[in-house]
C-alpha positions as CSV (number, residue, x, y, z in Angstrom):
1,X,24.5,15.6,34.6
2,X,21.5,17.5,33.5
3,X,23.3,19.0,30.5
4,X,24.5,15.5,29.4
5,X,21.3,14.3,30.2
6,X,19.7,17.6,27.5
7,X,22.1,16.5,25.1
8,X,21.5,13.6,24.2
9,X,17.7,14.0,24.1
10,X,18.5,16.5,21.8
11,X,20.5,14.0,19.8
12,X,17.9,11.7,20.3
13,X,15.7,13.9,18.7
14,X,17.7,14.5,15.7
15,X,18.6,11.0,15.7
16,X,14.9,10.5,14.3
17,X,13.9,10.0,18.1
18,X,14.5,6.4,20.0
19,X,14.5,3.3,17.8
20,X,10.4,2.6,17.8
21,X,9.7,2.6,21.0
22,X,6.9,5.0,22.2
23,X,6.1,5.6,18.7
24,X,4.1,2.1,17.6
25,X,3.0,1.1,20.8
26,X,0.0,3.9,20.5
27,X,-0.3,3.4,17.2
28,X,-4.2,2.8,16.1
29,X,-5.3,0.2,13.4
30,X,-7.8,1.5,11.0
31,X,-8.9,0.1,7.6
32,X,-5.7,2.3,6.0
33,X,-3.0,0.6,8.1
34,X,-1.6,1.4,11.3
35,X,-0.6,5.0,12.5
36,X,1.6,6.0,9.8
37,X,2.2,3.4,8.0
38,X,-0.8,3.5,5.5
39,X,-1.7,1.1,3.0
40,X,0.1,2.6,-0.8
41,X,3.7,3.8,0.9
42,X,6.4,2.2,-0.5
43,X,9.4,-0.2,1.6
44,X,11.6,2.8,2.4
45,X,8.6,5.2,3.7
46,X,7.3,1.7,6.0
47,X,10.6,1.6,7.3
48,X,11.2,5.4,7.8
49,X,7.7,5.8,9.7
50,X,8.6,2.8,11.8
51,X,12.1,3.6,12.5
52,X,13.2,-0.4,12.0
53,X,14.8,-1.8,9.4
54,X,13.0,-5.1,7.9
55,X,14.7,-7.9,5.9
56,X,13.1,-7.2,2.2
57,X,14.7,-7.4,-1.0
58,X,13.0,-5.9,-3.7
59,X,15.2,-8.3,-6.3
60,X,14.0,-11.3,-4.6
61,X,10.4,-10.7,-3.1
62,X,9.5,-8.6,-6.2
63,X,6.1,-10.6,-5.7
64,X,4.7,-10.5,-2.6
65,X,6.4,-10.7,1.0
66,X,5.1,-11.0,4.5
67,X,7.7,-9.3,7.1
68,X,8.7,-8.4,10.5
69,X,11.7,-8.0,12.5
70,X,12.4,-9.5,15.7
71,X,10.8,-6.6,17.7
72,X,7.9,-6.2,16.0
73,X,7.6,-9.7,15.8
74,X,7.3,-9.9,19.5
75,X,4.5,-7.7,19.7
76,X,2.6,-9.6,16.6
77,X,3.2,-7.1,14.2
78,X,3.7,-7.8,10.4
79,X,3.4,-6.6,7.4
80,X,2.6,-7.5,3.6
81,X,4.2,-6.1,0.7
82,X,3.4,-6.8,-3.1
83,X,6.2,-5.1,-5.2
84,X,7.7,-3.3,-2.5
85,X,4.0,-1.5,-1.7
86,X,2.0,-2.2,1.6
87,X,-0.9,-4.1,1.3
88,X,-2.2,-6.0,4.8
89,X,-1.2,-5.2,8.2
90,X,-1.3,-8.0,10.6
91,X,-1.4,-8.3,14.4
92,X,-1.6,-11.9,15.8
93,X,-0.3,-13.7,19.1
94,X,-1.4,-17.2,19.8
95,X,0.9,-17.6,23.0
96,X,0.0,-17.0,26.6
97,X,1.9,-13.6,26.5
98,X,0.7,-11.7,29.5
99,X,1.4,-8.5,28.2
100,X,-1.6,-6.5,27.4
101,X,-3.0,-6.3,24.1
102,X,-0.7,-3.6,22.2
103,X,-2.7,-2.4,19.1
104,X,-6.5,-1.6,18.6
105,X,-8.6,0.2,16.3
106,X,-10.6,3.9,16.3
107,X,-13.4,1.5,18.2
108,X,-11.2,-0.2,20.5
109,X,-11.0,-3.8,19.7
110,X,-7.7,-5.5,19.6
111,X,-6.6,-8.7,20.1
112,X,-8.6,-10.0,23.2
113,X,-11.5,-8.0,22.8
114,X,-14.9,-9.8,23.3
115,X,-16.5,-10.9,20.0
116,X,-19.7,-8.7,21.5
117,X,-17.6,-5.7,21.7
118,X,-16.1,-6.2,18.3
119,X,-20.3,-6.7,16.8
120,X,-21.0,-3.8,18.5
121,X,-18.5,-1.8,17.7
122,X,-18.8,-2.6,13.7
123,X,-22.8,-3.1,13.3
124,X,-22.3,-3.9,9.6
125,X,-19.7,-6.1,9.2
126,X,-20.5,-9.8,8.0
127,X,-19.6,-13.2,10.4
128,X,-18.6,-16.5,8.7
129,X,-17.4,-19.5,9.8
130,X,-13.9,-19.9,9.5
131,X,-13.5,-22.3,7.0
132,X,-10.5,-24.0,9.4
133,X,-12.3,-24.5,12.0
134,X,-16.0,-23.9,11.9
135,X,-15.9,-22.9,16.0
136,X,-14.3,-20.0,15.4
137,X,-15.5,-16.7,13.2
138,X,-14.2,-14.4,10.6
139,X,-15.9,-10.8,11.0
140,X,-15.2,-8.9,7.7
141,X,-15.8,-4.8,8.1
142,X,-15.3,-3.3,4.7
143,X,-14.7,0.2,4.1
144,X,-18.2,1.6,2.2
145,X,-16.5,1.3,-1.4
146,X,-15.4,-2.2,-0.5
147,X,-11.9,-1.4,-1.4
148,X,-10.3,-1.5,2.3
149,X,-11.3,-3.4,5.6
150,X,-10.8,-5.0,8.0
151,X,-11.1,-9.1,9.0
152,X,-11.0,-10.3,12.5
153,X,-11.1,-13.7,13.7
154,X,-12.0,-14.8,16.9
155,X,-12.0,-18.4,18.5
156,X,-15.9,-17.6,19.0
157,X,-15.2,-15.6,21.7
158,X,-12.3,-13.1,21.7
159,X,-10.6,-12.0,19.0
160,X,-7.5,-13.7,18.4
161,X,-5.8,-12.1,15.3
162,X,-7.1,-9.4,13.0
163,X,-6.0,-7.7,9.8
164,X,-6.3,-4.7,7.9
165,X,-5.6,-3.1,4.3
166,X,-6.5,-3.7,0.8
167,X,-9.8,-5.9,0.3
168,X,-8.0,-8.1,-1.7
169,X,-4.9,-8.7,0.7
170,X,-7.0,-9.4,3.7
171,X,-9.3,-11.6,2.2
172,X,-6.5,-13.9,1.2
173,X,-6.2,-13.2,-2.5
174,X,-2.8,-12.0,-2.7
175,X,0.3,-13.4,-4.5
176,X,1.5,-14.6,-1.0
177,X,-1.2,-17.3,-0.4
């Protein structure tokens, strides 16, 4: 039993280790992406570092493409490509899903966090009202050359979705929107 047992961690770990599973869960959001999977790499290193296959076709999204796969899906995890580069990383869930909050960044905010916590924790980024729904807030921290960042909005009190990436992409000017 234990030799079986050794023997197909080892193939586990040759395999490229289990499909995802402990890996993204303790992955950290930062203005570059999340863990890995920085903002520049291409389709087939996205897919590599996350160990899931996603549905994107070069031919037909050779614009821009927001994707996810059922498992990531279910954790609020998606990503944007423009021509087959990463752009944005998104984390989102709107539901009542009791599971804790999976992702964070280097301060600690993720979704839930307390809109305090997320001032406090990024001093300099800027609040405006989000242009849906003036209740709620959009908290841009940008990365000191303004070229990365990150946007979180919040409901006025916890944060309810955030993104992170290329200026451009999270602030909404990207062949997608």
């Amino acid at each position: 039993m234990k030799c079986t047992l050794a023997l197909s961690l080892v193939f586990v770990a040759l395999a490229g280790g289990p499909a995802f599973a402990g890996d993204v869960e303790s992955w950290v959001l930062s203005q570059e992406g999340i863990g890995p999977a920085k903002v520049g790499i291409d389709i087939d290193q996205l897919q590599k570092v996350i160990h899931e296959k996603l549905a994107y076709d070069q031919a037909r999204n050779s614009g821009c493409s927001r994707i996810t796969n059922k498992h990531l899906g279910s954790m609020g995890l998606s990503f944007t490509l423009e021509s087959g580069y990463l752009t944005r990383v998104d984390v989102e869930f709107y539901g009542t899903d009791p599971r804790p909050r999976l992702f964070q960044t280097e301060a600690g905010i993720g979704l839930g966090s307390r809109e305090e916590e997320l001032l406090k924790a990024y001093p300099d980024a800027h609040i405006k009202p989000n242009p849906a729904d003036p209740s709620w807030h959009t908290v841009i921290a940008e990365s000191p050359d303004h070229t990365k960042g990150m946007v979180f909005e919040t409901n006025g009190q916890t944060v309810k979705s955030l993104r992170t990436g290329n200026f451009r992409a999270i602030s909404h000017l990207t062949q997608c929107d």
